[in-house]
ZAMARFI-657250 format. One line per 2 residues: number of its first residue (from 0); their letters; for each residue z, x, y of C-alpha. Coordinates in pm, 1 decimal. Example, Ala and Ser with C-alpha at 12.3 -4.5 7.8 and 13.67 -1.06 7.14 Angstrom:
2
0> as> 780.0 1230.0 -450.0 ~ 714.0 1367.0 -106.0
***
This chain:
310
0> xx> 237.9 1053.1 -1785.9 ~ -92.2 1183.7 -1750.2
2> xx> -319.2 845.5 -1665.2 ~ -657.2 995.0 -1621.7
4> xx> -664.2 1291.3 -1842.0 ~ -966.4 1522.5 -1875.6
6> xx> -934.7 1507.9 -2236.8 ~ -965.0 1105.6 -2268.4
8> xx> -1234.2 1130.9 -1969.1 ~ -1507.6 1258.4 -2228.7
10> xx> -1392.8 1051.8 -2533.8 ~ -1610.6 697.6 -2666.0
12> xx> -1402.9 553.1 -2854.8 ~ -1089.3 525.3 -2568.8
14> xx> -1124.4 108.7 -2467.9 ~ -1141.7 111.1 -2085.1
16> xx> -1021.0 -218.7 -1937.1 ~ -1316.1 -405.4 -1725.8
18> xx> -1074.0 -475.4 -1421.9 ~ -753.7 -257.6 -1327.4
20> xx> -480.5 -386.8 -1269.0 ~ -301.9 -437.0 -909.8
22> xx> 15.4 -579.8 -701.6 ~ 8.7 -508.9 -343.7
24> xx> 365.0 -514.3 -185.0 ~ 290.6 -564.1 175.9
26> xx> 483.8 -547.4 534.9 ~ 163.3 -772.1 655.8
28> xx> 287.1 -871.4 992.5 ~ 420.1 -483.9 1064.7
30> xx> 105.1 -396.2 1264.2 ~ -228.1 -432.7 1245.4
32> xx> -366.0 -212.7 952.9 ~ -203.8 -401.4 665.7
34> xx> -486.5 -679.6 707.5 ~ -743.2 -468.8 644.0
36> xx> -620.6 -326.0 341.9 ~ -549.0 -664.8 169.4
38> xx> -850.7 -790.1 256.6 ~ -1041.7 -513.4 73.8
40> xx> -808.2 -554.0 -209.6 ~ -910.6 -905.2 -257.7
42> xx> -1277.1 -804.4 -182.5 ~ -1282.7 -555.1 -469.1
44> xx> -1419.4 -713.2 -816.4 ~ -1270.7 -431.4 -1006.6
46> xx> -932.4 -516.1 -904.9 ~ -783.8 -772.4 -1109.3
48> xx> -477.3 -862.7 -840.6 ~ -172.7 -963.1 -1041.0
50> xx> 46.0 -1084.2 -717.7 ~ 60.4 -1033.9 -336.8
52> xx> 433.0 -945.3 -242.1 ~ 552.7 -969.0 68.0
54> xx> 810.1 -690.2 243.0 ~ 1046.1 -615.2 527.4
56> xx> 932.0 -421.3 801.4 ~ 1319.7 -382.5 934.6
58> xx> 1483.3 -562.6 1230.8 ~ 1358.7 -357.2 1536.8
60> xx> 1056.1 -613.1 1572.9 ~ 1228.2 -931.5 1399.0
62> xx> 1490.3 -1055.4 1288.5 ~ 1270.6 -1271.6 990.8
64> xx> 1050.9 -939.3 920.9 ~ 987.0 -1057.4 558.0
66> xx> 907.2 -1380.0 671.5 ~ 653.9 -1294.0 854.9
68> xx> 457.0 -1098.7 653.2 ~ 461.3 -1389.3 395.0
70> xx> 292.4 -1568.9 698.1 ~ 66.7 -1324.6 742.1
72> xx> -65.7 -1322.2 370.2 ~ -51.3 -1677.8 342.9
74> xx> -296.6 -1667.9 663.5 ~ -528.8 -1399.2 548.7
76> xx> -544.8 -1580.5 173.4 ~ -657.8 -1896.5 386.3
78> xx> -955.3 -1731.8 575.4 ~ -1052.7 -1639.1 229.2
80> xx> -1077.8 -1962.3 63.9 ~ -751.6 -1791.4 -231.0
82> xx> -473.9 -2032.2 -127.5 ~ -286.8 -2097.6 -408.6
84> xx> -565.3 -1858.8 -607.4 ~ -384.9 -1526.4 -567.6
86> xx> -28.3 -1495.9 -685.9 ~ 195.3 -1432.8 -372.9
88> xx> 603.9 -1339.7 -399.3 ~ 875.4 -1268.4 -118.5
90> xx> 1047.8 -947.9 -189.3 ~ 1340.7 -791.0 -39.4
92> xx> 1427.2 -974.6 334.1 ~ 1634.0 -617.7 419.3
94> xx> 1634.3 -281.7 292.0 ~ 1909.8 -207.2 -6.4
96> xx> 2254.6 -56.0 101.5 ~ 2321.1 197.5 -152.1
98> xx> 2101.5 433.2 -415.6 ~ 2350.0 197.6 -630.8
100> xx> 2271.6 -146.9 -550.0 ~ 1907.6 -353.4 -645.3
102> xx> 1848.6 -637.2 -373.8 ~ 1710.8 -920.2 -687.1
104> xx> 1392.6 -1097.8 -536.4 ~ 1092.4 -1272.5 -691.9
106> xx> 874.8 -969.8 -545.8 ~ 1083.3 -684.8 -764.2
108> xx> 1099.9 -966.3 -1084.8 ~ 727.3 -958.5 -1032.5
110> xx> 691.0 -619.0 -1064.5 ~ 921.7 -568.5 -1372.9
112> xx> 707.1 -837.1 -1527.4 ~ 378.2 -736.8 -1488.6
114> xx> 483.1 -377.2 -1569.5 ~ 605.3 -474.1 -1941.8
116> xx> 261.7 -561.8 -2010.7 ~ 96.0 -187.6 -1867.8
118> xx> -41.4 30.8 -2112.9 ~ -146.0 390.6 -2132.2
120> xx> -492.2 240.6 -2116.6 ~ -464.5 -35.7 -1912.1
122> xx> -204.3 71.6 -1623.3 ~ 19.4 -129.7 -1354.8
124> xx> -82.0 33.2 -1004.1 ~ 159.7 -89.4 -727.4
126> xx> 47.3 -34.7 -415.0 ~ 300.4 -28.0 -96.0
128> xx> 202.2 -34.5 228.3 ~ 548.7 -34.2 372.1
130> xx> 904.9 70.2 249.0 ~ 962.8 116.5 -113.2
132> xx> 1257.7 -161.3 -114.3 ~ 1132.1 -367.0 -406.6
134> xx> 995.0 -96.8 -626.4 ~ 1317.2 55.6 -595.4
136> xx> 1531.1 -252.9 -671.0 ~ 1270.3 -337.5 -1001.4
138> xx> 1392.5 8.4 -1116.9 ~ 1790.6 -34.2 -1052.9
140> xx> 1756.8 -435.4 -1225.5 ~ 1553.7 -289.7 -1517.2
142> xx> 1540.3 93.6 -1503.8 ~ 1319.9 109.7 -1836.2
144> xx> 1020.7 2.4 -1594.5 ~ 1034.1 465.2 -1540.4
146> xx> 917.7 466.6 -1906.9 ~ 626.5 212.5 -1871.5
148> xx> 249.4 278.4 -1748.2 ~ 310.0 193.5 -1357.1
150> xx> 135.2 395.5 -1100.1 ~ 332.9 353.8 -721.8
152> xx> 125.4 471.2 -455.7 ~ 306.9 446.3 -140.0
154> xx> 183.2 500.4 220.0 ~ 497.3 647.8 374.8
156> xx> 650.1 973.2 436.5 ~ 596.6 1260.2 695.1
158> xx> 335.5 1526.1 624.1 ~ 466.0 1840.3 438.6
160> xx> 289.7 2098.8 651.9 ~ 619.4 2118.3 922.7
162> xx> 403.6 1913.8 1184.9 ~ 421.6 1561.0 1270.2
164> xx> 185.5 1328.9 1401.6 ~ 455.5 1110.4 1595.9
166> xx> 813.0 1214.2 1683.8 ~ 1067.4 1080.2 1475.8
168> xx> 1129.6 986.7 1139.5 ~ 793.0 818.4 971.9
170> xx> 814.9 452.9 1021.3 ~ 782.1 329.7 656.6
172> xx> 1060.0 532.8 502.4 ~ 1293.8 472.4 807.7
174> xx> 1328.5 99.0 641.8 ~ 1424.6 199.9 335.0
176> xx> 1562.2 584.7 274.2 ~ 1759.3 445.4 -4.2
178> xx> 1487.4 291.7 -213.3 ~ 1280.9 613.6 -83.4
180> xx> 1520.4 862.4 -263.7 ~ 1579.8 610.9 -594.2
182> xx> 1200.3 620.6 -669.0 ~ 1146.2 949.3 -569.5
184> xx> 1413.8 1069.4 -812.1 ~ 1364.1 792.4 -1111.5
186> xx> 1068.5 1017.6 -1294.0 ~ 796.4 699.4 -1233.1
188> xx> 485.9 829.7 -1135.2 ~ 367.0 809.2 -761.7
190> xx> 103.8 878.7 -530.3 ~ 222.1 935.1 -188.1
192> xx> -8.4 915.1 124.3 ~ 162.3 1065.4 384.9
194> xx> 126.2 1001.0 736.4 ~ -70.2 1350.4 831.9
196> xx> -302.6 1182.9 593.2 ~ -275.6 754.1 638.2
198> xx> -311.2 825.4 1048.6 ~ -660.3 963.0 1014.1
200> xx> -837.4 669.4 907.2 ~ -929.8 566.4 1272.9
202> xx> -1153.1 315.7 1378.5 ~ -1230.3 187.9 1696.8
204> xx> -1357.3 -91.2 1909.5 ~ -1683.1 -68.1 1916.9
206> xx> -1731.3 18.1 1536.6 ~ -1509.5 -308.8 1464.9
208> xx> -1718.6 -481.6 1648.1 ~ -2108.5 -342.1 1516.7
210> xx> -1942.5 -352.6 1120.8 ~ -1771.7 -671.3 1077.5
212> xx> -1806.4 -847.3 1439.7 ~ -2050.1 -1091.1 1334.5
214> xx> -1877.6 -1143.7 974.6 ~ -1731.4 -1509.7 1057.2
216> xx> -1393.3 -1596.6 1107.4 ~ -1215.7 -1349.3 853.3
218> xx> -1428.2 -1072.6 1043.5 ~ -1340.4 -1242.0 1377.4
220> xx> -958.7 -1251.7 1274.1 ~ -927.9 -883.7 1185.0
222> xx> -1034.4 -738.1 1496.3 ~ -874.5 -945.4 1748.0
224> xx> -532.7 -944.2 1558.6 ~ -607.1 -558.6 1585.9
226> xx> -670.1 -594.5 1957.8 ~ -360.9 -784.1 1996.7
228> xx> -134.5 -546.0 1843.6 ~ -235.8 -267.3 2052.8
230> xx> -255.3 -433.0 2347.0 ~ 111.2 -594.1 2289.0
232> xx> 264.5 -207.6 2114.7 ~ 69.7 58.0 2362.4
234> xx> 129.6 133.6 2700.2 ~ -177.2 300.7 2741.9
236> xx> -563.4 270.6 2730.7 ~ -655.3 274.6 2406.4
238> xx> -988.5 133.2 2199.0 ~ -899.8 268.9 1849.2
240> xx> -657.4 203.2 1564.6 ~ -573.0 413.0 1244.6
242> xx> -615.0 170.9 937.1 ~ -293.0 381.0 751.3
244> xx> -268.2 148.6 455.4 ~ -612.1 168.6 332.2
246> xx> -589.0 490.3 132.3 ~ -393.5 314.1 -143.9
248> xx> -676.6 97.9 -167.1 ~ -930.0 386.2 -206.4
250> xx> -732.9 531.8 -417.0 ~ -721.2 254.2 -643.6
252> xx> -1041.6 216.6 -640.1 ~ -1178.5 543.9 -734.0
254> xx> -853.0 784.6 -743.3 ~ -1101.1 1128.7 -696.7
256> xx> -1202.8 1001.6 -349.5 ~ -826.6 1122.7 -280.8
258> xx> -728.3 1502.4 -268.9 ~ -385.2 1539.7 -470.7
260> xx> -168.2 1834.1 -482.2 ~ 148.7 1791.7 -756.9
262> xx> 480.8 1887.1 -624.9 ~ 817.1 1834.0 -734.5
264> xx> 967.8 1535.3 -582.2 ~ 1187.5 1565.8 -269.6
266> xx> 1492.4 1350.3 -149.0 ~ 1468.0 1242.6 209.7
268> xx> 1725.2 1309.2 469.3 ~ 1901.4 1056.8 674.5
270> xx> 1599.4 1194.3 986.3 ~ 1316.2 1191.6 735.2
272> xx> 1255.0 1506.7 636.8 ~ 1241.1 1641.2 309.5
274> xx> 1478.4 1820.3 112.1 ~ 1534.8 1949.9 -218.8
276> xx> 1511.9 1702.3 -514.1 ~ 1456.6 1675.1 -848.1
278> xx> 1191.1 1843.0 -1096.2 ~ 964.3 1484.7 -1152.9
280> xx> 630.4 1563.8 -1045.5 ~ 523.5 1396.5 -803.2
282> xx> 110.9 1369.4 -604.6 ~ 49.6 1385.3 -247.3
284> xx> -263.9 1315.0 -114.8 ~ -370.0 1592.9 134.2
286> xx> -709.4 1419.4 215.8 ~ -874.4 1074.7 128.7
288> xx> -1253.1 1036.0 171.5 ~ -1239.5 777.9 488.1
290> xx> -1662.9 740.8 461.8 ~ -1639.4 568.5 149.0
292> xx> -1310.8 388.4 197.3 ~ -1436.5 254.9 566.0
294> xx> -1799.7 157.7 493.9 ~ -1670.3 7.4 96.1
296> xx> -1442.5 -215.6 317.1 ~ -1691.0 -341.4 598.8
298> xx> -1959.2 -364.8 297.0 ~ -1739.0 -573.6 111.7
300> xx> -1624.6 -806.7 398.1 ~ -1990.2 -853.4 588.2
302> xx> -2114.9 -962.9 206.1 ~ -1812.7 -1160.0 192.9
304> xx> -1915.3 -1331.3 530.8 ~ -2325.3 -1417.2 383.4
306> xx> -2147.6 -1559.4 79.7 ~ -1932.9 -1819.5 254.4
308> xx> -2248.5 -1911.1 495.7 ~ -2467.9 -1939.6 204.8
***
């Protein structure tokens, strides 16, 4: 499923919808960088949001991961003046057991909902900013959802150049291998960021402060929950943060600010690495234009900020 052909690019008479459409599933309370990226998500007037869904981030932090996140987005819609304006859903409070076995939640109902009504024209893009648990369970409850117009742009995964920016397996896809390897091999399209890429959107400290410091109390929010994070998660000086969710914004926004190279689709190992799958096609983004995604975002929320003032 080719979504943004060259041939249709050029043609009048193809009907482009005014507003495209968007579910965020979210592990909002994971770190610090999830925030951000729903924030500009809500921000964006092209994006008409169809539902907030709220994910697991695992039990190494918590034992009420999912929760928490809810928390989280019910927090962030408040500093916005969207409570009970923005569809929100719990998903999954675990990852699934088996490639077998869906975990049912309002989050993956969601999903297969709003994804009967995607067209070729008018597509579902679901973006996930943490383990691919309900995606994966909409597909094993209602595996025609492969067949329909949904984009899945996940921001997980180890780079596929044989280096890695942190030891280990990549945090995102170490919550959920299973629903990893179930989308991965269902044929549904998807856009992975992987974390060579998601890790070098870094801001720091200082920018925070000279962009969005003065942007009232959602501004405020942001960058002291960001300063909290590190201060609670590093042992070490630090006065920066990589904002690794916000490519799946960008990308939604304006998908050629991403660079994508088409492989086939890999199955992940049980240590996160990559190993031979199936022939779906799949897109990795090798580089995402962090100028526009970065000064879109702090536009979006200092305007944001003069609007609730005024």
């Amino acid at each position: 499923m080719n979504i943004y052909s060259n041939s249709e690019a050029g043609r009048s008479d193809v009907v482009k919808p005014s507003r495209r459409r968007v579910i965020i599933d979210t592990d909002a309370k994971n770190e610090a960088d999830d925030q951000f990226a729903i924030v500009h998500g809500l921000l964006s007037p092209t994006f008409d949001i169809r539902g907030l869904i709220a994910a697991h981030f695992g039990t190494r932090r918590s034992d009420r991961s999912m929760a928490e996140s809810r928390e989280e987005i019910d927090l962030l819609l408040d500093l916005m003046d969207l409570t009970g304006q923005v569809p929100v859903e719990n998903g999954a409070p675990t990852g699934i057991a088996d490639e077998q076995t869906p975990l049912d939640s309002p989050g993956a109902r969601l999903i297969i909902e709003e994804s009967k009504l995607a067209s070729k024209d008018d597509p579902l893009f679901v973006a996930f900013l943490g383990p691919l648990t309900d995606m994966a369970s909409a597909i094993l409850l209602d595996p025609e959802i492969v067949h329909r117009d949904v984009v899945v742009i996940w921001i997980g995964g180890r780079g596929y150049q044989g280096y890695t920016t942190y030891p280990g397996i990549e945090f995102n896809l170490s919550n959920d291998i299973h629903a990893a390897n179930v989308v991965f091999g269902s044929g549904i399209t998807v856009w992975q960021v992987p974390s060579d890429v998601y890790t070098k959107v870094s801001v720091s400290y200082a920018e925070l402060d000279e962009k969005i410091g003065d942007a009232g109390p959602l501004g405020k929010y942001l960058i002291e929950q960001l300063h909290e994070w590190n201060a609670a998660h590093h042992g070490e000086p630090i006065e920066s943060r990589s904002l690794g969710d916000s490519p799946a914004i960008a990308l939604m926004l304006f998908p050629r600010s991403g660079d994508m190279r088409v492989r086939p689709a890999p199955r992940f190992g049980v240590d996160g690495w990559y190993l031979p799958g199936t022939d779906n096609p799949i897109s990795v983004c090798e580089h995402v234009d962090v100028r526009f995604l970065l000064e879109d975002m702090f536009a979006k929320i200092r305007r944001f900020a003069r609007q609730r003032s005024a």
